[in-house]
C-alpha positions as CSV (number, residue, x, y, z in Angstrom):
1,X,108.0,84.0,67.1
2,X,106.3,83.1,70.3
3,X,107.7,82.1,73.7
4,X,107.5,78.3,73.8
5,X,109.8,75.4,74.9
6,X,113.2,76.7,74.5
7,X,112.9,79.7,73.3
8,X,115.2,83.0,74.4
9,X,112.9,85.6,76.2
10,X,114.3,88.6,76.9
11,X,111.8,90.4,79.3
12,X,111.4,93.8,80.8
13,X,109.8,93.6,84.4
14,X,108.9,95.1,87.5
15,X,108.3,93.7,90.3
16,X,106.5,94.7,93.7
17,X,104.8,93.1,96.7
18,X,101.3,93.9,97.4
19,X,101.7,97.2,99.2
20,X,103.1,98.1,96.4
21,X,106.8,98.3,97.1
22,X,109.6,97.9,94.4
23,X,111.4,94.7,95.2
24,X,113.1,94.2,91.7
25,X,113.1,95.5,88.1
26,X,114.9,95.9,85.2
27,X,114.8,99.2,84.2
28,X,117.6,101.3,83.6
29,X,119.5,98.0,84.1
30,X,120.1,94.7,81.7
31,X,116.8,92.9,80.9
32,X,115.8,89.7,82.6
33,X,117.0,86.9,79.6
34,X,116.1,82.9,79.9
35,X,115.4,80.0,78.2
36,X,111.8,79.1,78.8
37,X,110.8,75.8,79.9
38,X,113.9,75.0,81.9
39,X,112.9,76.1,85.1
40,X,114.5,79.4,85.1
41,X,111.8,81.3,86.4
42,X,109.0,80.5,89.2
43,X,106.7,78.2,87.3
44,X,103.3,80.1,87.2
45,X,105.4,82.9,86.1
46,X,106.7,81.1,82.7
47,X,103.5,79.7,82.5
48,X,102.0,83.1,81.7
49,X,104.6,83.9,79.5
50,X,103.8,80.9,77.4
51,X,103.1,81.7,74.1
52,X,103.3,85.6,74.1
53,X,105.3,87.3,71.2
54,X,107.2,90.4,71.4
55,X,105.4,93.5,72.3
56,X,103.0,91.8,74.5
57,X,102.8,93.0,78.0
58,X,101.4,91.3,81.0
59,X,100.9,91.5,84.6
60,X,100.9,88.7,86.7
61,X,99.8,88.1,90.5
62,X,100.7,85.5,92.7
63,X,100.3,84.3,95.3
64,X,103.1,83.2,97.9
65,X,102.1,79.4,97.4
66,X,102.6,80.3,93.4
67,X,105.9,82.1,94.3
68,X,108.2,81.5,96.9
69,X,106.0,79.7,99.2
70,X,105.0,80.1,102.7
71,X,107.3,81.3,105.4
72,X,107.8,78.4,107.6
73,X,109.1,78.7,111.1
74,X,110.6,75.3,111.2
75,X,113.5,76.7,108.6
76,X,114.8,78.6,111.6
77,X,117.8,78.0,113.4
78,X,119.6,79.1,116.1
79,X,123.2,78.6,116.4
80,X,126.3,79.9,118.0
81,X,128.1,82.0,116.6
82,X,131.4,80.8,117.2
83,X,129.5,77.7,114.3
84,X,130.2,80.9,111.6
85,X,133.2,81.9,110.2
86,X,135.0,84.4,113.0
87,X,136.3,87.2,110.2
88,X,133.0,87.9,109.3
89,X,131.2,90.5,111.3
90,X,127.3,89.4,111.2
91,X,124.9,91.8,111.1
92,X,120.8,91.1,110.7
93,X,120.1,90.8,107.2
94,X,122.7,89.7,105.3
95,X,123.5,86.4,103.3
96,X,125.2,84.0,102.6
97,X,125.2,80.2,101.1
98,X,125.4,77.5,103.5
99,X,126.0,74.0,102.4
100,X,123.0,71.0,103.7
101,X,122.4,67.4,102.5
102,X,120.4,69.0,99.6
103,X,123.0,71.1,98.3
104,X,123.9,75.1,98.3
105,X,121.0,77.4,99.7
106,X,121.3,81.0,100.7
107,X,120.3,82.3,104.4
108,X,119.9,85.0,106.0
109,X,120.8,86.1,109.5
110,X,117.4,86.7,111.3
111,X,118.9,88.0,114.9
112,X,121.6,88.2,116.9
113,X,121.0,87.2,120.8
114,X,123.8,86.9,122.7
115,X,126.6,84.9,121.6
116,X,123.5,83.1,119.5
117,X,122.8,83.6,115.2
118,X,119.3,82.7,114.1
119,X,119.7,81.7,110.8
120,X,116.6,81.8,108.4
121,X,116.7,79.5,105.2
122,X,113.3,80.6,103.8
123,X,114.1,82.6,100.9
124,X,113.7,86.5,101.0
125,X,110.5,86.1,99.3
126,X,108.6,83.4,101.2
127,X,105.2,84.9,102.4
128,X,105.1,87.8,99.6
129,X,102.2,88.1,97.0
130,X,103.9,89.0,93.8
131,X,102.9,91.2,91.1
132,X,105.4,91.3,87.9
133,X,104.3,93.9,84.9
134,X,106.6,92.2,82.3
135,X,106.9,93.0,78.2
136,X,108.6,90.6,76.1
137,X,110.9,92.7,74.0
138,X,113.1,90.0,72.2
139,X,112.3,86.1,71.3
140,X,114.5,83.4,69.2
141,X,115.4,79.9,69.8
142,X,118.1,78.9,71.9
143,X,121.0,77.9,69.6
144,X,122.5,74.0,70.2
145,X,125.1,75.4,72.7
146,X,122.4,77.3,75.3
147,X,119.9,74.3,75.2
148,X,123.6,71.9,75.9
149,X,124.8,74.2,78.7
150,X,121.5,75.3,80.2
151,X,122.0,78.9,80.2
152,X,121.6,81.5,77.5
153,X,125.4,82.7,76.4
154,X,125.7,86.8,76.3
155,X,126.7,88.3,72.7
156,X,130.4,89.5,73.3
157,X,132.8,87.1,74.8
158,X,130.9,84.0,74.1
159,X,130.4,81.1,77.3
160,X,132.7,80.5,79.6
161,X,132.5,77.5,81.9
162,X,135.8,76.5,84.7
């Protein structure tokens, strides 16, 4: 069976940025596991996948306009810091979700200056050429209940929604 509209990849990947540099992979840990055609994955990535059967392997470049995008200065924000929650102690890098008019986005705290947070809402990603070596190591279709809920359902315990 090949990958195709609604179809269950189960993929093995790597990924790094251009230098090089390991940002993700799933080796010695669970493999990546989607339904294809359903936006799960950046676009030009499932586009590549499109039609490959178990066993193939692939590597695929892109570029941060195929990815994540450009970083864009205007998604900076500076804010004060008595705006955040006061039980959390900030430091540079970390996340968390904040809530706009178009829904539920993660952020990042870019600096601390003074009693000032600059927030960045670019994702982690945005400016990064990315290079995935992915093998597909398992295909089928997505049964009724995956396609219904959007989401493939793991093997034990079945779906469970709130």
């Amino acid at each position: 069976m090949k990958i195709t509209k609604n179809a269950v990849a189960t993929l093995e990947y790597t990924l790094t940025d251009d230098a090089g540099e390991l940002i993700d992979t799933s080796e010695g840990d669970t493999p990546l596991i989607y339904i294809h055609g359903t936006d799960s994955l950046i676009p030009r990535l499932e586009t590549e996948l499109d039609g490959k059967a178990v066993g193939d392997e692939l590597k695929v470049h892109l570029k941060p306009e195929d990815a994540y995008g450009e970083r864009d200065d205007e998604m900076l924000q500076t804010m004060p810091r008595t705006d955040l929650p006061e039980d959390v102690e900030l430091e540079v890098g970390m996340q968390f979700q904040a809530e706009s008019d178009d829904g539920i986005h993660i952020v990042s705290v870019a600096a601390i200056v003074g009693d000032d947070v600059v927030i960045d809402a670019n994702h982690p990603l945005a400016g990064v050429a990315l290079n995935f070596d992915v093998k597909v190591i398992e295909v089928r279709e997505a049964t009724s209940e995956e396609l219904e809920h959007g989401h493939v359902h793991g093997d034990a315990e079945g779906c469970q929604h709130d």
